[in-house]
N, C-alpha and C positions, 0 to 999 in steps of 0.2 A: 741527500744533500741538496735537496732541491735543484735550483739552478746548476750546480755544477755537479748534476747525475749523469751527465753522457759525457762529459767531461772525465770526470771519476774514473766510472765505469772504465773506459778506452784505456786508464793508464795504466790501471791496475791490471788488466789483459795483457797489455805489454810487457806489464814489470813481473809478468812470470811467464811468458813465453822467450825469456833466456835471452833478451836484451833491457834487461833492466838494468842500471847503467852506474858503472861507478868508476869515479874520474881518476885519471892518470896522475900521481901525483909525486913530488920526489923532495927531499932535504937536502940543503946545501951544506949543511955540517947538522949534528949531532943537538944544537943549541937551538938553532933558528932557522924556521919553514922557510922554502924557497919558493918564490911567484909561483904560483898553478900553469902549468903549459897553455890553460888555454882558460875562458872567464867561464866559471859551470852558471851564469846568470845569462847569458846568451841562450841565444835559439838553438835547439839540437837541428845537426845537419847532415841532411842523406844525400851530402855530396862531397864524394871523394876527395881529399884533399884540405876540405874548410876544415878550419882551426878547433869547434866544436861540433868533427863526424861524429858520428854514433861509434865507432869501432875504437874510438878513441877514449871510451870510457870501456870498461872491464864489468864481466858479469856479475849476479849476484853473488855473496859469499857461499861457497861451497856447505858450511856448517845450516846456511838458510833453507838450501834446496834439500838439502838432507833429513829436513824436518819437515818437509811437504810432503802430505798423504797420496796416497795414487787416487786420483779419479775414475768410478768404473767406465770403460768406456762403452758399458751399453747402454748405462742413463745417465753419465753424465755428471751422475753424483758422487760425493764420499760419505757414508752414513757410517758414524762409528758410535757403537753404546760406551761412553767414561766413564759413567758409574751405573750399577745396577736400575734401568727403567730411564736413562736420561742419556740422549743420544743428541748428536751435530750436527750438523746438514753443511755441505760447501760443496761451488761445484768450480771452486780455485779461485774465485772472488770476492764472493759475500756469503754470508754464514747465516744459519738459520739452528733452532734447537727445538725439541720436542722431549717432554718428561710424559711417559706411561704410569699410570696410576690403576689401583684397581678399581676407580670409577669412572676412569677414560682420560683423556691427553689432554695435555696445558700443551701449547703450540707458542712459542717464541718471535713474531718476526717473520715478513714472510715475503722477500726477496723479487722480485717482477723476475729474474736473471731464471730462476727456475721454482718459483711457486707452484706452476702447474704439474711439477713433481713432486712436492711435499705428501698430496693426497696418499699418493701411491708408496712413497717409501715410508709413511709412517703406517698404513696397511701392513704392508710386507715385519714389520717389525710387533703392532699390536692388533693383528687381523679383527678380534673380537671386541674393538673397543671402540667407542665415540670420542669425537673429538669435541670437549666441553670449552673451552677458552682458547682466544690466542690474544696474547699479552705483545702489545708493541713497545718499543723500547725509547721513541722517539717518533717526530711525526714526518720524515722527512721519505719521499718515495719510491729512496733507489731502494730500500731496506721492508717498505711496508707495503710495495705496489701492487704484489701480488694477493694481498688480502682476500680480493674476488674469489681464488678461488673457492673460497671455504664457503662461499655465500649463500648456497642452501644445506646448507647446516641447521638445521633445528636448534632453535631454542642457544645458538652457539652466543656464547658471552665474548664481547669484544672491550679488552680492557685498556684504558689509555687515563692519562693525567688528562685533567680537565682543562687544558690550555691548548694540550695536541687536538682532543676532541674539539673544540672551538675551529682551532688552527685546519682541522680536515672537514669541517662542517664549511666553510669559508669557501675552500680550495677543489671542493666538488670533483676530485681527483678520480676517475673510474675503476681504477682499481685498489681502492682502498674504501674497505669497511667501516662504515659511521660505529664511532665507540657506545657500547649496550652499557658500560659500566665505569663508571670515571672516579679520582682520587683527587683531591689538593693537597692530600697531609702523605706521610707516612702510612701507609698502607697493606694489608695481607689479606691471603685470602689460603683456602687450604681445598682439597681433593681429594679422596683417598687416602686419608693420612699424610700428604705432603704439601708440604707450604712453601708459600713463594712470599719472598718482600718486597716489596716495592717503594724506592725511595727517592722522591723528589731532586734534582740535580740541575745543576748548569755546570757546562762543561764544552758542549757543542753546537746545541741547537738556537736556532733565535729564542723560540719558546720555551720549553722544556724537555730536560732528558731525564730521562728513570733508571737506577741502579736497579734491575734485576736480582734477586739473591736466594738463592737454595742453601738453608742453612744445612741440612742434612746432608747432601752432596756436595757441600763446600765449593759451589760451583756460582761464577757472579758472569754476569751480564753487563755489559758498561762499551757500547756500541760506538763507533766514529772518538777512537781516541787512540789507543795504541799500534801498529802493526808488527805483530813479536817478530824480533829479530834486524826488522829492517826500521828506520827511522822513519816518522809518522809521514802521512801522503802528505803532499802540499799546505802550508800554511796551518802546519800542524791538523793536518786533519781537517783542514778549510773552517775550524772554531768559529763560531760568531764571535766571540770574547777570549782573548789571549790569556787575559787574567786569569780567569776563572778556568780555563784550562792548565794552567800552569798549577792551579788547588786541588786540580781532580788527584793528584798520585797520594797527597798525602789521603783523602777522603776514603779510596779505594783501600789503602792499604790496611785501613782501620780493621776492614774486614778479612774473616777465617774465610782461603778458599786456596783449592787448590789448580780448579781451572778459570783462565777470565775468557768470555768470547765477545771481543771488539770487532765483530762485523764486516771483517776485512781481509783480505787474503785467504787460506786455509789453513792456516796454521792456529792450532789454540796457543793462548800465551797460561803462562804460572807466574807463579808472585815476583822470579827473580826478572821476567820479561819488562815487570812494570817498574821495578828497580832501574832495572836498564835505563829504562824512559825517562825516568823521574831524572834519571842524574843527567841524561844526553838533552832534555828543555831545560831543567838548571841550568848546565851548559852555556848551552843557547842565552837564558836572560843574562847569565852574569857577563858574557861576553860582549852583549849587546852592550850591556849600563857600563861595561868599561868603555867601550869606544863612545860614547856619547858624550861621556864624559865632559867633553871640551867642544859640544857638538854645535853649538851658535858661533863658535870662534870660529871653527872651520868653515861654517856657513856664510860669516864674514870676510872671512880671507878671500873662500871660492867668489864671492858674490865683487869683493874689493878684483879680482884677478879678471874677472868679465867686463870690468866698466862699469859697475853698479847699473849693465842694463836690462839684465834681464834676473829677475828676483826666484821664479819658477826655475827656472832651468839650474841657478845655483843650490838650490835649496834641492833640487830630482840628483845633483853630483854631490851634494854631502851624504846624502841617501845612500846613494850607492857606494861612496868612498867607503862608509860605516859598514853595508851590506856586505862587500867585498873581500874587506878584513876580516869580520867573524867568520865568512864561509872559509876563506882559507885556512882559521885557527881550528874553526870545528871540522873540517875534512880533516886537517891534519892530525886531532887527536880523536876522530872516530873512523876511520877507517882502518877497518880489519875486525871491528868491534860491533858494526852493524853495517847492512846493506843500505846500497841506495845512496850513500850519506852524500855525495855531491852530488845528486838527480836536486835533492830538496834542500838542503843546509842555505842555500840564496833563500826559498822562499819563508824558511822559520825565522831565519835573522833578519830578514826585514819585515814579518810580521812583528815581530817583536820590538822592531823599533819603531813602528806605525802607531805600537799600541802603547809605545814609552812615550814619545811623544804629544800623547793625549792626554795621559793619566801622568 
């Protein structure tokens, strides 16, 4: 995520060390949601008493932690084989994969968080084999930073869209590998008898993201988009383009799989994870285009109530008036349904209106 990798990184740390936070919320009758105790678009506060403490929001959902893998605690890692030859990697934040073949390893993504464990746990898994490719998903360097370490690798093929390779030739990044093999179309290549797709995508990146696809493993790749279970990180997933993220569900859905791994927490998601998704940023847009609805009147009324003097400041409180409202509708019909939902529901609703108001 570029710019906002240590940003990222730190939240996601948090949102699973058992205060990731989900807001206090209650109904005044059966009909109609009652104000929120407290505004979930304010700063979280670690001081006892303020209106948005920490303790003041509720952990994640039980069903969420229930489906997080144990991390070994002597590496660090959770390495699990899903299908025959095609194994995970997380070490509770970011996700990496490696498919065994019987003329050596396609390598997925390769995490700065713990790259310099890849070597070893995919050892330990295909002792006898080489590692021939590692396929980036995206050029962004919380997810490909640790590339280095693979970098006396013989002969190792480094595959990327021809925009990412641009985009990492530019950025002189040190821990990521110059791409040996680039695409602009639709693309495959195979191993062993096993093939990978790879498909051209906007979704998240400025430049471009790549769907990953194991047709034979029914297994897809599609990085910085969903987080199963819990609603996406921040501004959906910090998207360059709202729109085009709001097209990734149908895109995805096209395709036969039964696991997807979006690069994010430890949890793999399944088809009904990106269901979930698809319906909770629906959601989101239709709730946003109804309150906008009327949204220069309000702009004028806000802006006629100030004095006509200050144009910014009126226009920053129709913002929020619009923000305000959606989080309260969408906390109130997504919680208990996914985690997190008032950590983020402020920052999807006002992406989406930033991005209504443009387009």
């Amino acid at each position: 995520m570029k710019t906002f990798e240590f940003f990222a990184s730190a939240v996601f740390w948090v949102g699973l060390s058992a205060v990731v936070l989900q807001a206090v919320y209650s109904k005044s009758n059966a009909d109609e949601a009652a104000p929120l105790q407290f505004n979930t678009g304010d700063d979280v506060s670690f001081s006892s008493g303020a209106p948005n403490y920490f303790e003041a929001f509720a952990p994640e959902l039980p069903e969420m932690l229930a489906r997080m893998p144990q991390v070994d605690a002597e590496t660090g890692l959770y390495v699990s084989e899903i299908k025959p030859g095609l194994f995970y990697v997380t070490e509770g934040v970011y996700q990496s994969a490696f498919l065994v073949t019987d003329d050596g390893v396609i390598v997925f993504d390769a995490p700065p968080s713990f790259a310099h464990k890849l070597p070893d746990a995919i050892r330990q898994h295909a002792p006898d084999k080489s590692i021939r490719y590692l396929v980036y998903s995206h050029g962004h360097s919380d997810h490909i930073g640790g590339a280095s370490v693979f970098g006396d690798i013989d002969a190792l093929e480094v595959v990327a869209h021809g925009d990412v390779a641009h985009s990492i030739a530019i950025a002189k990044h040190p821990g990521i590998l110059a791409a040996t093999e680039t695409y602009n179309a639709p693309h495959s290549f195979s191993l062993g008898g096993e093939t990978v797709e790879l498909t051209p995508a906007s979704f998240h990146a400025e430049d471009v993201d790549t769907i990953i696809y194991l047709p034979k493993q029914k297994f897809v790749l599609a990085v910085d988009t969903i987080t199963p279970g819990e609603v996406p990180f921040m501004n959906f997933g910090a998207t360059s383009d709202v729109g085009a993220y709001m097209a990734f569900f149908d895109m995805i859905l096209e395709y036969e799989f039964d696991h997807i791994l979006s690069g994010h927490v430890s949890v793999l998601g399944t088809r009904e994870d990106v269901i979930i998704a698809r319906d909770y940023a629906n959601d989101v847009w239709q709730t946003v285009g109804a309150g906008m609805a009327d949204f220069f009147d309000r702009f004028n009324s806000t802006f006629a109530d100030i004095g006509h003097k200050n144009a910014n400041l009126a226009y920053r409180a129709t913002i929020e008036a619009v923000r305000r409202d959606c989080a309260r509708q969408i906390i109130d019909r997504w919680t208990g349904k996914l985690s997190v939902v008032e950590v983020w529901a402020d920052s999807h609703c006002e992406a989406v209106i930033l991005y209504k108001i443009m387009h």
